[in-house]
C-alpha positions as a printed Julia matrix, in Angstrom:
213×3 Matrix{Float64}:
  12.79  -36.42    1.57
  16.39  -36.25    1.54
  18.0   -33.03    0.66
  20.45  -32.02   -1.79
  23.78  -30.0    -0.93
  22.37  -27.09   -2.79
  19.31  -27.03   -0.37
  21.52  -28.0     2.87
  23.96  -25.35    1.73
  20.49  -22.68    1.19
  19.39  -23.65    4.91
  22.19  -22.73    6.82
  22.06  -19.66    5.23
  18.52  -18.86    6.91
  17.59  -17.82   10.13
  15.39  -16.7    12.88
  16.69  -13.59   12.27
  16.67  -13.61    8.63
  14.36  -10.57    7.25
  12.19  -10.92    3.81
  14.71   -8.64    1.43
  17.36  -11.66    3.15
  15.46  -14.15    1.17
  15.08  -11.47   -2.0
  19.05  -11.5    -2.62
  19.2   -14.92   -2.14
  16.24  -15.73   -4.27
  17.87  -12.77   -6.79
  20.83  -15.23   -6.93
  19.04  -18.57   -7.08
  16.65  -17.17   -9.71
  14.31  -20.02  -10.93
  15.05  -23.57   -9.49
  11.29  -25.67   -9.3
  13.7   -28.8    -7.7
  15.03  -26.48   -5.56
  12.28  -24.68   -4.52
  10.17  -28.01   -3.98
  12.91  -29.07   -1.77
  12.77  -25.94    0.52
   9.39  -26.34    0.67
   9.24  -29.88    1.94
  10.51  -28.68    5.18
   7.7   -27.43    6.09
   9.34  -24.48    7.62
   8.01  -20.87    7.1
  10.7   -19.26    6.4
  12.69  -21.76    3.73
   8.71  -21.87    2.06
   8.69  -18.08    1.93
  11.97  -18.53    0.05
  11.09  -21.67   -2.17
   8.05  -19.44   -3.1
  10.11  -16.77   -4.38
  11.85  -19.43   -7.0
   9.06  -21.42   -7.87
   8.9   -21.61  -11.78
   5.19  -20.14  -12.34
   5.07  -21.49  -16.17
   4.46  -24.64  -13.66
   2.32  -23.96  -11.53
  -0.73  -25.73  -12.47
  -4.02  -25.91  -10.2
  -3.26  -29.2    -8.77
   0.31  -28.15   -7.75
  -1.27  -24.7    -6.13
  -3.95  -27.03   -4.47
  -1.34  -29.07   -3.06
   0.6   -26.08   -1.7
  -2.43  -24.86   -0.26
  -3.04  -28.17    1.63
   0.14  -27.99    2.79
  -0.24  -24.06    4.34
  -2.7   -25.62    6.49
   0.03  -26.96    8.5
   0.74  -23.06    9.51
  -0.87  -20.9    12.16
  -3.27  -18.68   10.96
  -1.32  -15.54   10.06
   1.39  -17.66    8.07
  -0.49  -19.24    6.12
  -1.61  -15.74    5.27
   1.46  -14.64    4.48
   2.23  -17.34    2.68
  -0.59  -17.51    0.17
  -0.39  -13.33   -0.2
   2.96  -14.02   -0.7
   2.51  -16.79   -3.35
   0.2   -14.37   -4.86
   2.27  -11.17   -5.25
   5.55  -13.02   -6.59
   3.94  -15.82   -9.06
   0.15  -16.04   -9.54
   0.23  -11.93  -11.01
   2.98  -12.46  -13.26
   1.31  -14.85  -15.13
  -1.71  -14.86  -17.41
  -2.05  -17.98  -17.22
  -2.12  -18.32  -12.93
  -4.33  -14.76  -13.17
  -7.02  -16.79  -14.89
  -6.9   -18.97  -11.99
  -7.6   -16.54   -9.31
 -10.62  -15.0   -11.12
 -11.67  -18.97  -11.26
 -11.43  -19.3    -7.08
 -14.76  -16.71   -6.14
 -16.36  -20.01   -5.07
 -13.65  -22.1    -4.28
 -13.84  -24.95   -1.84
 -10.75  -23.32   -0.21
 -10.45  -20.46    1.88
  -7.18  -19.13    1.03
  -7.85  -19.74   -2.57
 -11.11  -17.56   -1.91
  -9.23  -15.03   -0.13
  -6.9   -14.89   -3.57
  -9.2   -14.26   -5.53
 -10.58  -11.1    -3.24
  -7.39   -9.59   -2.35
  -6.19   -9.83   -6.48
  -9.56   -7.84   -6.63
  -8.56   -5.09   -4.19
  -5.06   -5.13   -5.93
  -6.54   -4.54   -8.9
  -8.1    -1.12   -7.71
  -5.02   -0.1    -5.67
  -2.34   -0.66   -9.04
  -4.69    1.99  -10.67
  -7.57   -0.5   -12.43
 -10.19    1.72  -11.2
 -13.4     1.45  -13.56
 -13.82   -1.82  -13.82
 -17.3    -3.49  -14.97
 -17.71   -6.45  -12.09
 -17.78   -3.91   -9.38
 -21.58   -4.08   -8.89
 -21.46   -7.8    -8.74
 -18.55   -7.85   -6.04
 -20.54   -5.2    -4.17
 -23.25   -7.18   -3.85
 -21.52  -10.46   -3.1
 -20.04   -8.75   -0.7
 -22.95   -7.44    1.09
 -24.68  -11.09    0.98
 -21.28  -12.86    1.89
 -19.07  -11.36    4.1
 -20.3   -11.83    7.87
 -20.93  -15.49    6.49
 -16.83  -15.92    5.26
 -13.78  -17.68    6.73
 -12.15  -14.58    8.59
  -9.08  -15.03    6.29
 -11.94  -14.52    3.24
 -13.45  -11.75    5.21
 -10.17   -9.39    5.31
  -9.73   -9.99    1.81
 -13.45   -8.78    1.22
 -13.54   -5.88    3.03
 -10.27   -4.96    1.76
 -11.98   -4.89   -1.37
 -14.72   -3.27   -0.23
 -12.35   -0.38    1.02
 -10.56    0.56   -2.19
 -13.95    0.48   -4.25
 -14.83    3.1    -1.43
 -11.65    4.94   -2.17
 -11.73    4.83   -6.32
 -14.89    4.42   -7.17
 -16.61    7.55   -5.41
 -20.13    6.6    -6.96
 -19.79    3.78   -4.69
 -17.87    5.23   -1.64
 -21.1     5.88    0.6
 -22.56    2.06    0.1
 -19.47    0.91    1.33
 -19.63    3.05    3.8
 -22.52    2.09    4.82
 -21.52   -1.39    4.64
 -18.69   -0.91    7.18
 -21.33    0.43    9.6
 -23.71   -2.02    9.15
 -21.18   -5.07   10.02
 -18.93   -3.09   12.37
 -16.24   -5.6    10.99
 -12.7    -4.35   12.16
 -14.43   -1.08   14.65
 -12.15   -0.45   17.07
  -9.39   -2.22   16.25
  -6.1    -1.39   16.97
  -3.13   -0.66   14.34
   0.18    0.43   14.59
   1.16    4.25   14.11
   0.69    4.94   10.11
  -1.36    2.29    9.4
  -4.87    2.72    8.27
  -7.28    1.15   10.43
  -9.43   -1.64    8.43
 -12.97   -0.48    9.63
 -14.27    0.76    6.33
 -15.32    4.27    7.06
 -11.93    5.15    8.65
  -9.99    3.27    6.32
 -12.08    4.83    2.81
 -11.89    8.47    4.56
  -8.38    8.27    5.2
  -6.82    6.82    1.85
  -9.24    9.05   -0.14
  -7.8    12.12    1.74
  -3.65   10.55    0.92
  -4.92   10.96   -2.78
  -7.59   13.91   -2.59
 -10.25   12.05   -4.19
């Protein structure tokens, strides 16, 4: 499609070496443009998507419209479009109760990311402080069932959630555990200096200890 000035004039602005709080103030400036943001987004560059994300009008963001974004992340390598999706998630689908009802919708989705959504809002969930919550049991044990069987972009987003049920839910914290050992998902893996490994024993035994819990 052809592009506006406004999105020409957005473009030159970005980058290889344009950082994420780059597109913040530029976003903080833009505020809410849906045209706009559909524009940057039909580049189908990473960075200028990033950005349109940030933008996007989520009173609009319907399921087919996330379905088509989705679609169109496939066009990414593997980590962006990670990013992208967590990133879609964290700046629109939470601030919305309309877009949360969504993501508790995508457990079964035919997608992957939209599966990994809907596990990672779950960790998020426990890690903003929503500790006791009552579907715990049931994501335990979907968990245990699922998780050697998922997508590995589904089977981050699991353990993840596996790991801060460990950490805030201490009547839980040796099943997961014990989980962590049985798969061996993430053992040995490196990660940079201060970051918490993602094997599940290491990671619930060290972010318990940051909060003495």
């Amino acid at each position: 499609m052809k592009l506006s000035i406004k999105a020409e004039n957005i473009l030159a602005q970005i980058h290889a070496k344009t950082k994420l709080g780059d597109l913040r103030k530029i976003a903080k400036d833009i505020k809410k443009d849906q045209e706009l943001a559909m524009e940057l987004w039909s580049t189908g560059s990473f960075l200028p998507r990033q950005l349109a994300i940030l933008i996007i009008d989520n009173k609009l963001l319907s399921q087919d419209l996330i379905n088509k974004l989705d679609k169109d992340m496939q066009s990414h390598p593997f980590d962006e479009r990670n990013q992208l999706i967590d990133w879609l998630m964290a700046n629109q689908l939470t601030k919305d109760k309309k877009t949360i009802v969504l993501i508790q919708s995508w457990e079964n989705s035919s997608s992957s990311l939209q599966r990994r959504t809907y596990w990672y809002y779950q960790a998020r969930l426990r890690w903003m402080g929503h500790t006791h919550s009552e579907n715990t049991p049931d994501l335990l044990s979907a968990i245990e069932t699922s998780i050697t069987l998922e997508e590995p972009e589904v089977q981050w987003a699991m353990n993840f959630t596996a790991g801060w049920i460990g950490v805030y839910e201490k009547q839980y914290r040796n099943r997961c555990v014990a989980l962590g050992e049985k798969t061996g998902l993430y053992k040995g893996e490196m990660v940079s200096k201060g970051c918490t490994p993602n094997y599940l024993p290491e990671f619930i035994a060290m972010e318990s200890n940051k909060r003495n819990i």
